[in-house]
N, C-alpha and C positions, 0 to 999 in steps of 0.2 A: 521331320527326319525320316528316313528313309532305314527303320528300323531291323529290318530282313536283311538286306544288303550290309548293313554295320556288322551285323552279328555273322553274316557269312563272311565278312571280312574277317574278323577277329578270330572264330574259331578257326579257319585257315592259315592264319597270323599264328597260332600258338601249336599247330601240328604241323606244320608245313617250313623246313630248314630251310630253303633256297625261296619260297615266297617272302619269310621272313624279312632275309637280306636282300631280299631286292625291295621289301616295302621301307624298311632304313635308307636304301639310297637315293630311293625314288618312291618317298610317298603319295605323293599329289597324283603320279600316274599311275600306282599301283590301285590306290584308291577309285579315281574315276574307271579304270578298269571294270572294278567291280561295281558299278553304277551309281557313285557318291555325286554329290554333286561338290563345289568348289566350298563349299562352310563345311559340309560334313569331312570331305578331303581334309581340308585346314585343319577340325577339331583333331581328328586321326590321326594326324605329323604331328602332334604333340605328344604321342603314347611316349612314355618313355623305355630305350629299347633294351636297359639291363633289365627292368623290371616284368619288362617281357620274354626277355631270355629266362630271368628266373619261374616266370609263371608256365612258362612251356615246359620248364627239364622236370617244375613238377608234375606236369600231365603225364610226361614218357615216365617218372618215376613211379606213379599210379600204375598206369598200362603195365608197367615190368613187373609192378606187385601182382596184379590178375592173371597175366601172362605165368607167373611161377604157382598162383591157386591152380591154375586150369592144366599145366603141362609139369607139374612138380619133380616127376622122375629125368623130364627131358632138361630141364633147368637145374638138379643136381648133377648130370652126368655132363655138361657144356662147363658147370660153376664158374667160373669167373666172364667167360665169356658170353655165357646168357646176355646176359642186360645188350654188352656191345649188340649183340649179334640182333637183339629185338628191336633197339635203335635202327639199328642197320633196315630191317625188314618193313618197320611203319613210319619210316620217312618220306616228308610229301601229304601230298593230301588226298592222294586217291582209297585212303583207308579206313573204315565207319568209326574205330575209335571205341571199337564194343571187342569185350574179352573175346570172343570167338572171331572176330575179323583177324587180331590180333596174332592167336594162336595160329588161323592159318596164313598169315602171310609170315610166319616164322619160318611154317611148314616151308613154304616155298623157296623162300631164301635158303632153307639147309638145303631142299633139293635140287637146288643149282648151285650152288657151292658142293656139294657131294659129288655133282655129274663132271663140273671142272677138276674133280680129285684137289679141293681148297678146303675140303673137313673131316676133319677122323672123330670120332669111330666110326665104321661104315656104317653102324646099325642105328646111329642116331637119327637118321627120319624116318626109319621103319617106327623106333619110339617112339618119335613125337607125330605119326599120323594115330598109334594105337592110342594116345592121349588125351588127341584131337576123336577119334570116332566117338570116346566119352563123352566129348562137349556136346557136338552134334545130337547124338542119342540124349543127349539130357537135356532136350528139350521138350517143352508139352508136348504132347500127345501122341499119337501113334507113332511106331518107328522100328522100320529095320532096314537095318544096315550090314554090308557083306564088304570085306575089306581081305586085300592080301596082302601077307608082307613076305619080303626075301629070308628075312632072320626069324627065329622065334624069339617074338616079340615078351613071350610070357617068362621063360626064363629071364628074359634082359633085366624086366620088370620087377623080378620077385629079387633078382639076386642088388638090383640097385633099392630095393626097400628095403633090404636086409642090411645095407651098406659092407657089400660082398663084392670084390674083384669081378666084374661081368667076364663072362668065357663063354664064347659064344661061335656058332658055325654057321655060315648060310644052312638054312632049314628054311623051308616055304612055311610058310602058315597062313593059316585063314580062320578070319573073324565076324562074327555073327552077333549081331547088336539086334535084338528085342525087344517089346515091348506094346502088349495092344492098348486099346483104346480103353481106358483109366486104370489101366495093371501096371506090377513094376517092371523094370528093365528089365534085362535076362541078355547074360552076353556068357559067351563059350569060344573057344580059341580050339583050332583041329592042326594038328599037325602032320606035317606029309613024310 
C-alpha cells in the first residue's frame, strides 16, 4: 500500500469541506487523484461518510478550542460567532492545522470581512492581530516584533479582561514584542 498517499488523502478528507464531498461522490476518482491505485481507491469508498463527518467537526472542534487558548479576548468579544467564523477561515486544505496557522487565517478573514464593512467592531482585528503577535513572540528563541494598530489596542484588551463595556476611539498605537536569545519576553504598547 501506498502509505503516504492514504494518509495524505485522509488527512485532506477530514480538513477539507468540498474535497470531502467530492470524495463521497466520486471516490475512485478522487482517490487515484491522489496516487491510489484501484485496491487502495476500492478499500477508501468504503470509509463510511457520517463517520467521517463526525471525525472532522471533531478536528474543527479542537482547532476552535486552541484557536479560543491563543486569541481568548478576540473569541469573547466575536462570542457566538467565533467558532462560525473560524470554520469559515480554516476551510479547505490549504491550512497547517497548527494553533498559530489557525489564529492567522482568522486574522485574515476578519480583515476581509472588516475591509467589505461585513464586521463590527471595527477594532476587532486590530485585537486579534495584538493576540496573534503573542503567538508569534512566543515562540523559541529570539524575537522582536514591531506591530501598529489603528485602535488602542491595550485599553480594548484590559477593558474586555475586565468584562467592561469597550469604548474606544481610533488612537494609533504601536507594539513592541522582545525578547533575546534565552531571556523572557518584554512587550510594551506606545500610544500616539
Amino acid at each position: 500500500m501506498a502509505l503516504a498517499e492514504i494518509q495524505a488523502l485522509l488527512a485532506r478528507l477530514y480538513t477539507d469541506d468540498a474535497l470531502r464531498r467530492e470524495f463521497f461522490e466520486t471516490p475512485i476518482a478522487v482517490s487515484t487523484r491522489f496516487g491510489l491505485n484501484a485496491d487502495e481507491a476500492q478499500c477508501l469508498a468504503a470509509l463510511d461518510r457520517r463517520e467521517t463527518e463526525t471525525f472532522a467537526q471533531s478536528l474543527i472542534g479542537k482547532r476552535a478550542l486552541y484557536a479560543r487558548k491563543g486569541l481568548p479576548l478576540t473569541a469573547r468579544a466575536l462570542g457566538a460567532r467565533f467558532d462560525a467564523l473560524l470554520r469559515e477561515a480554516v476551510r479547505g486544505g490549504g491550512k497547517d492545522g497548527k494553533s498559530r496557522g489557525d489564529a492567522a487565517a482568522l486574522v485574515a478573514l476578519l480583515a476581509r470581512r472588516l475591509a467589505r464593512g461585513e464586521l463590527e467592531p471595527l477594532w476587532i482585528v486590530d485585537l486579534a492581530r495584538f493576540e496573534l503577535a503573542f503567538i508569534d513572540a512566543g515562540r523559541a528563541g529570539p524575537a522582536l516584533f514591531l506591530k501598529r494598530f489603528d485602535f488602542d489596542v491595550g485599553s480594548i484588551a484590559t477593558s474586555l479582561a475586565r468584562d467592561e463595556a469597550v469604548k474606544t476611539v481610533r488612537r494609533s498605537t504601536f507594539g513592541v514584542w522582545a525578547r533575546p536569545p534565552r531571556g523572557r519576553l518584554r512587550w510594551r504598547l506606545f500610544r500616539s
